[in-house]
C-alpha positions in Angstrom: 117.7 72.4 90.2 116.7 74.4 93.5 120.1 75.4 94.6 119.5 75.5 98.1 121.5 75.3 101.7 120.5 74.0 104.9 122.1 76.5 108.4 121.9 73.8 110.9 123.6 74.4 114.7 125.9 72.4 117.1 123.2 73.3 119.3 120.2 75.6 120.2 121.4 79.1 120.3 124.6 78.6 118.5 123.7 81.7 116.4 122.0 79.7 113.2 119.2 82.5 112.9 122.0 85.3 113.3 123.9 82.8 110.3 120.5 82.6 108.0 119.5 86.2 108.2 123.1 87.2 107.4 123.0 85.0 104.3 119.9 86.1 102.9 120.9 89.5 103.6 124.0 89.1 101.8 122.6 87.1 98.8 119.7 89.7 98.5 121.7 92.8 98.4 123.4 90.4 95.0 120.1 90.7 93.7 118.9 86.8 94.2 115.6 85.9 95.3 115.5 84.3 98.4 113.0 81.8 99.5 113.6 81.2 103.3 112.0 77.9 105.2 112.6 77.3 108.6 112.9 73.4 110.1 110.0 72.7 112.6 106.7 74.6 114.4 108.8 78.3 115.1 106.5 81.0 113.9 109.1 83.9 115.5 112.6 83.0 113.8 109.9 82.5 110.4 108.7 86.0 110.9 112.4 87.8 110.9 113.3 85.2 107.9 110.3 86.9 105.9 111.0 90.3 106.7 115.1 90.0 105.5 114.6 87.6 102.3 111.1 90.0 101.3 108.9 86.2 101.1 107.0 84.4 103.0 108.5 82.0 105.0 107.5 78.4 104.9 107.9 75.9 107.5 109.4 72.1 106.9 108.1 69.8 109.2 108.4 65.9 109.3 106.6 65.6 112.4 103.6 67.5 111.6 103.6 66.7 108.0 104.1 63.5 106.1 107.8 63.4 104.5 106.1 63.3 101.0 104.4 66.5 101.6 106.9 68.2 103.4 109.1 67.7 99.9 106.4 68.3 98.2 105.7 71.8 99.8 109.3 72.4 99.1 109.7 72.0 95.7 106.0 74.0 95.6 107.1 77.1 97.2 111.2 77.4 96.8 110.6 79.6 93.5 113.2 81.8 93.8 116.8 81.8 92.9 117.8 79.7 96.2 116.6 78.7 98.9 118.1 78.8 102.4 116.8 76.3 105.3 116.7 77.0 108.9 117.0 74.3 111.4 116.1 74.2 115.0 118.0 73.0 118.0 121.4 70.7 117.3 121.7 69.0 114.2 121.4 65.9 115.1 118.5 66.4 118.2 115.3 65.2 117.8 112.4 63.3 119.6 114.6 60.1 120.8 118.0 58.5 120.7 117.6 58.0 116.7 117.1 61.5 115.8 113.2 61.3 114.2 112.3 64.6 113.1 115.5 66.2 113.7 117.4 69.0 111.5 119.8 66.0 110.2 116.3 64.0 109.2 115.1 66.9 106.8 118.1 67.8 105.5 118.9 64.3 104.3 115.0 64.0 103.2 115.5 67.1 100.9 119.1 66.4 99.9 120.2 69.4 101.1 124.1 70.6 101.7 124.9 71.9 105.4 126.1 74.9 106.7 127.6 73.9 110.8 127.1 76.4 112.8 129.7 76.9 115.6 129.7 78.6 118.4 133.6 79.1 119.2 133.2 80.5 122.9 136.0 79.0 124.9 137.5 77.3 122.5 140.1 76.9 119.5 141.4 73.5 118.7 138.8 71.5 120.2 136.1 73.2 117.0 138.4 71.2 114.4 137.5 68.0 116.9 133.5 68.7 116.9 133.1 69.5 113.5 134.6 65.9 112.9 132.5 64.4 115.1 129.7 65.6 113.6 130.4 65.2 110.0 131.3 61.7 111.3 128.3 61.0 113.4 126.0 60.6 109.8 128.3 60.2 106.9 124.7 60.8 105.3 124.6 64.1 106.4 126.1 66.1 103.7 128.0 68.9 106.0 130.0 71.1 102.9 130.5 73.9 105.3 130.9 75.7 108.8 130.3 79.3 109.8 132.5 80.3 113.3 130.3 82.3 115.6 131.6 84.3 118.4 135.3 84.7 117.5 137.0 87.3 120.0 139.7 88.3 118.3 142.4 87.8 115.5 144.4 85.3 117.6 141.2 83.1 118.7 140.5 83.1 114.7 143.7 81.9 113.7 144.0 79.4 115.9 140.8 77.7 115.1 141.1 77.9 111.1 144.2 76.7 110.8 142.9 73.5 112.8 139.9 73.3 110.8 142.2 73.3 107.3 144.5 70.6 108.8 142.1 68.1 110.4 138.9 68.7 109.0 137.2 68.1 105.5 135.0 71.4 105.2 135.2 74.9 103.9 135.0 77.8 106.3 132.2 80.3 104.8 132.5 82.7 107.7 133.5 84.0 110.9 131.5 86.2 112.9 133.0 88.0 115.8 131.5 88.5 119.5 129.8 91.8 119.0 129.6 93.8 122.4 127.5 96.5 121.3 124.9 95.1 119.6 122.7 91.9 119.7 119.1 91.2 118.3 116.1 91.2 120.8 114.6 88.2 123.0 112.1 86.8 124.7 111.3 83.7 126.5 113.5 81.3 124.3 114.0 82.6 121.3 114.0 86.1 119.4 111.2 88.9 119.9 108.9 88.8 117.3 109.9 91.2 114.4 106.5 92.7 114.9 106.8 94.1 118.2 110.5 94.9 117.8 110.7 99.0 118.0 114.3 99.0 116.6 114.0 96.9 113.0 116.6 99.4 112.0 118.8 98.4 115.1 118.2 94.5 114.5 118.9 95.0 110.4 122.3 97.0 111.2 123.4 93.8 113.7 122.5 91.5 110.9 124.0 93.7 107.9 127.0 94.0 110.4 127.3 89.7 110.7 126.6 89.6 106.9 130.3 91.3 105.9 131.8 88.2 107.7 130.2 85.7 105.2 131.7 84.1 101.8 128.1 84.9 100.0 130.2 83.9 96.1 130.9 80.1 98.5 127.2 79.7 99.9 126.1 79.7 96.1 128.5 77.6 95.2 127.6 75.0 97.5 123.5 75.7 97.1 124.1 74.7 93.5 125.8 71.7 94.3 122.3 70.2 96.0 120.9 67.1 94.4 118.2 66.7 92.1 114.9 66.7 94.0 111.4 65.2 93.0 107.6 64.3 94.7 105.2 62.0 94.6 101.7 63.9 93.5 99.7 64.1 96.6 96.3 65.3 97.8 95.9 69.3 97.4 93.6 71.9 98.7 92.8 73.2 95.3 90.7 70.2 94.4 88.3 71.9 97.5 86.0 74.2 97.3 85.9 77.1 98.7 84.9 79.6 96.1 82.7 83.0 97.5 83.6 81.6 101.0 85.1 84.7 103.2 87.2 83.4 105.9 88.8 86.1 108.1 91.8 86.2 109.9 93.0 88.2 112.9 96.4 89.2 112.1 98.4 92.0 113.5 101.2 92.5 116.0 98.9 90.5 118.5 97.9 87.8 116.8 101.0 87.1 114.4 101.4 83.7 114.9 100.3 82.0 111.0 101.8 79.3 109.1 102.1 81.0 105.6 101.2 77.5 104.0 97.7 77.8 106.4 96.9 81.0 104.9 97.8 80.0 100.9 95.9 76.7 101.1 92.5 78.4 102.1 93.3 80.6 98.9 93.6 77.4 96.5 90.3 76.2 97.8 89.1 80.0 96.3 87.7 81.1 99.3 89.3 84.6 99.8 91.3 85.7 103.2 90.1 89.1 104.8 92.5 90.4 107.7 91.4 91.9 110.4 93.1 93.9 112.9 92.1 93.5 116.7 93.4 97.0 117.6 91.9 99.1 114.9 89.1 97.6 113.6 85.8 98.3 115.5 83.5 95.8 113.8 83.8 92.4 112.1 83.5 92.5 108.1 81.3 91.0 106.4 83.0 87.0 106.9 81.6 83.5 107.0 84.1 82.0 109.5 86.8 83.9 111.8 90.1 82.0 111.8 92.2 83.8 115.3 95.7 82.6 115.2 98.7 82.2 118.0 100.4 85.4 119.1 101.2 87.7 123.1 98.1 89.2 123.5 99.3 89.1 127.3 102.1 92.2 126.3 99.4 93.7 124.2 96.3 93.5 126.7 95.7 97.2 127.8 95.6 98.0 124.2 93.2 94.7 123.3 90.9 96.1 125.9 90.5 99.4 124.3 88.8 97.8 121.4 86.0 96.6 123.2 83.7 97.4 120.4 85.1 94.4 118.4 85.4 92.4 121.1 81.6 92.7 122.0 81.1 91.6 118.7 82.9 88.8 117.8 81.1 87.4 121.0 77.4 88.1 119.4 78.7 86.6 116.5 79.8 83.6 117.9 76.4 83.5 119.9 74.7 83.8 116.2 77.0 80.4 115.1 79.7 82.5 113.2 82.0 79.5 112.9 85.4 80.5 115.2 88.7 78.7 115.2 91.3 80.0 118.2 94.7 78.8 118.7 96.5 79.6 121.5 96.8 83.1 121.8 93.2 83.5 120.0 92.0 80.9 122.7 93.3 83.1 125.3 91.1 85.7 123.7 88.0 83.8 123.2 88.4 83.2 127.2 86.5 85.6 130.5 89.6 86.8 132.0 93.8 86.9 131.3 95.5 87.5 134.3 99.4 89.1 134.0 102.1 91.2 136.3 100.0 94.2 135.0 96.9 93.0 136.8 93.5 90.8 135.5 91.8 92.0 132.5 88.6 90.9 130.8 88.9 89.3 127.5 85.9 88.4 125.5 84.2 85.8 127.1 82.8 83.1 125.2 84.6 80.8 127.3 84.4 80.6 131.1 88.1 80.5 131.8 90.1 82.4 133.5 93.8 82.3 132.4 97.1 83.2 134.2 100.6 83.9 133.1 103.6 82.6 134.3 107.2 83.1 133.9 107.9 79.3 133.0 106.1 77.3 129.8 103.3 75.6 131.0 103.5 73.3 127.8 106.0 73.5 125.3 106.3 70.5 122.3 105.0 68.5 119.5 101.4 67.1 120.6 99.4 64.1 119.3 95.3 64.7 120.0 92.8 62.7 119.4 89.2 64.1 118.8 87.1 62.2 120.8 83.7 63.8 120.9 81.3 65.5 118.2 82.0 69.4 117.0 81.5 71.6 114.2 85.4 71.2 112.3 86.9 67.8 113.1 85.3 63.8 112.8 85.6 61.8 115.7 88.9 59.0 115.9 90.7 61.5 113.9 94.4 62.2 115.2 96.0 65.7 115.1 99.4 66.1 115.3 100.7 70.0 115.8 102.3 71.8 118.5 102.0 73.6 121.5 103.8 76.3 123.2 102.2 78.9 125.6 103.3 80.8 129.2 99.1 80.8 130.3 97.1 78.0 132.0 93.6 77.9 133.5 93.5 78.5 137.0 89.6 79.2 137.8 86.4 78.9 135.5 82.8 79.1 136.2 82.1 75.6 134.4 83.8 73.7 132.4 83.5 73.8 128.7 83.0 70.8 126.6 85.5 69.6 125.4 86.3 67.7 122.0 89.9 66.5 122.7 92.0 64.0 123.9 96.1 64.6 124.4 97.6 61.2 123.9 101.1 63.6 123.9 101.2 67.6 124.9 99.3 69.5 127.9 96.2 70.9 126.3 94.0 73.4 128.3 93.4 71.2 131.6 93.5 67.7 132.8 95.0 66.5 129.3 91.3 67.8 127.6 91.9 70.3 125.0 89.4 71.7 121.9 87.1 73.7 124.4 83.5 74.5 122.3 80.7 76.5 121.8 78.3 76.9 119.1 80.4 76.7 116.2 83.2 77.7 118.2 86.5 75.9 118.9 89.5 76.9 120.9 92.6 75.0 121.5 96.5 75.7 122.9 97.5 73.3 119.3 98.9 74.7 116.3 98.1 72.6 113.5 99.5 72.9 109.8 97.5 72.5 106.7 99.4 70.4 105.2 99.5 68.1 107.8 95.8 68.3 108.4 93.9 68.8 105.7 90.9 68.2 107.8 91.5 71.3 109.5 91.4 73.0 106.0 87.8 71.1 105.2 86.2 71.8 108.8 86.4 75.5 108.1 85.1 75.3 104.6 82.0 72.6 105.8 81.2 74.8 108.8 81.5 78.1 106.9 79.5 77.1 103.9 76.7 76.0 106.2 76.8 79.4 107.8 77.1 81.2 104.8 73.8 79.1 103.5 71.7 79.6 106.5 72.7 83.7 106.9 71.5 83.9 103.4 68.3 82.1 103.8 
């Protein structure tokens, strides 16, 4: 059955996170087991979705991953009791005028009922007028619900329900007030990673707070309702192999920036996952090919530095052909020198690039690259579709590395290049997802059972 709802907003920063994470608090304090997915590349909104429903969070992602998987991985990971969908953006935004890859495009794809976010700032009758419009807007679009964000007081309330009860077709599930006191942390354009967040307790008490304005017995009402589901059988990791591979993975409050679904499909293969922490641990273990994912090493440098022990050696490692994969904030890594407010600060080298922050994004989207020359994980004509969002950009370098990318859409690292190698290194500003490219998946096994072969010759 998968009883399952879908918090979708008017717009960006209508409060739809501040709606999901009051839901799944509310439905697992009832003792349900929540299985939270967020719509499109966000790693940071996933991370605080994780930490309130106790699961991984998955992403759902019809531009990065064909529709057939993306139901697929669905039905595949929502195990629990229900399941409760993030979107991103407005409802209806997406890449052009028809909405492609939008919020309103997955939720249709997985038949999934709606929650409407509103945010009711400056307004009362004229709510009951935009929820119409966008129930009307896609009579496809099954909207069931609404939840009113940023009511200021009793009257403002009022006002607004008894519009949305005489010209509107939905149920009102909550109504959240403007809290003056109290508000979850940010950065750039979105929340503060749960991992660097000193106050969890402070963010869990706004969010328990929000969660005593919300129907929970409706939501699960309206979760069951959701129509039957089913997927075409696909290609799956577990029919690679991967068995006594070692693949480690850099992941801590600097490098924090995973796709759950990355991490489970290199498990299926059977190759085993070893973390490793960049602040603590002084020495590599004993891996066959280092997997560095996104993150802020920029806010965590002075502390980065300290471990220069493991940074010296994942740098003789990658001169012995350890095989590396970098994205984004592990790219930054990989590179000579990150420069910030707090001053310029030696990273480990491997690249001869020397990056700068800014206060702006110097590239922020879905990208489309095309690997155009030979290297260790990818064959050449294949397309990549993934994403890239990052504040750094090259500004000097000694020589250029080669590089084994073209951007047909997206930034990359400089003059539309992007996939900088050496050795059996690769570094790259694009996120890619497993399920959307599998050959990312095979790449690391290839490379790393080649490694593994030749270090045990």
């Amino acid at each position: 059955m998968y009883p399952r709802v879908f918090i979708a907003g008017v717009r960006g920063g209508a409060g739809k996170t501040t709606v999901a994470l009051s839901v799944i608090d509310l439905l697992t304090k009832k003792g349900l087991n929540v299985v939270a997915f967020k719509k499109g590349p966000d790693y940071i909104d996933s991370g605080w979705l994780s930490l309130f429903s106790k699961n991984p969070c998955y992403n759902l992602d019809t531009f990065m991953i064909p529709r057939q998987k993306v139901i697929q991985s669905f039905l595949e990971r929502a195990r629990g009791d229900i399941a409760v969908i993030e979107g991103n953006r407005g409802l209806y935004d997406g890449l052009d005028a028809e909405g492609s890859v939008s919020s309103a495009e997955l939720a249709k794809l997985l038949g999934c009922p709606v929650i409407l976010v509103v945010d009711c700032t400056k307004m009362t009758r004229s709510v009951a007028a935009l929820i119409n419009g966008f129930t009307d807007f896609d009579r496809e679009v099954n909207i069931k619900a609404v939840v009113l964000n940023q009511i200021a007081n009793s009257r403002h309330e009022k006002i607004i329900t008894e519009s949305i009860k005489r010209y509107c077709k939905v149920e009102i599930v909550g109504s959240i007030p403007r809290f003056k006191d109290i508000k979850m942390p940010e950065r750039h354009m979105g929340l503060l990673p749960y991992q660097e967040h000193e106050e969890t307790e402070q963010a869990r008490h706004f969010i328990e707070k929000a969660s005593k304005y919300i129907d929970g017995e409706k939501i699960i009402k309206i979760a069951k309702e959701a129509n039957s589901l089913y997927a075409s059988n696909i290609e799956s990791s577990s029919c690679l192999d991967g068995k006594g591979l070692k693949i480690g993975v850099i992941r801590d409050r600097v490098f924090q920036f995973y796709y759950e679904e990355n991490l489970e499909e290199i498990k299926k293969t059977g190759a085993s996952v070893v973390f490793i922490d960049s602040l603590q641990d002084k020495t590599l273990p004993d891996i066959d090919a280092l997997y560095i994912g996104g993150g802020f090493p920029e806010t965590n440098v002075k502390y980065l530095i300290k471990n220069s022990s493991l940074m010296n050696q994942i740098k003789q490692k990658a001169e012995e052909g350890l095989p590396i994969y970098a994205e984004c904030g592990g790219l930054m890594y990989l590179c000579k020198t990150l420069i910030t407010q707090e001053g310029s600060f030696p990273m480990i080298g491997i690249f001869p690039l020397t990056l700068c922050m800014y206060k702006k994004p110097q590239a922020h989207g879905y990208v489309v690259a095309r690997v155009d020359e030979s290297n260790p994980f990818y064959e050449k004509g294949l397309e990549i579709r993934g994403h890239e969002f990052h504040y750094s950009k090259v500004i000097e370098y000694d020589k250029l590395p080669c590089f084994c990318f073209k951007m047909d859409r997206g930034e990359g690292i400089i003059d539309s290049r992007d996939g900088a190698l050496y050795k059996n290194t690769l570094g790259t500003y694009v996120h890619v997802h497993a399920l959307g490219c599998m050959e990312w998946l095979k790449g690391i096994l290839r490379v790393a059972k080649i490694y593994k072969e030749n270090k045990n010759a």
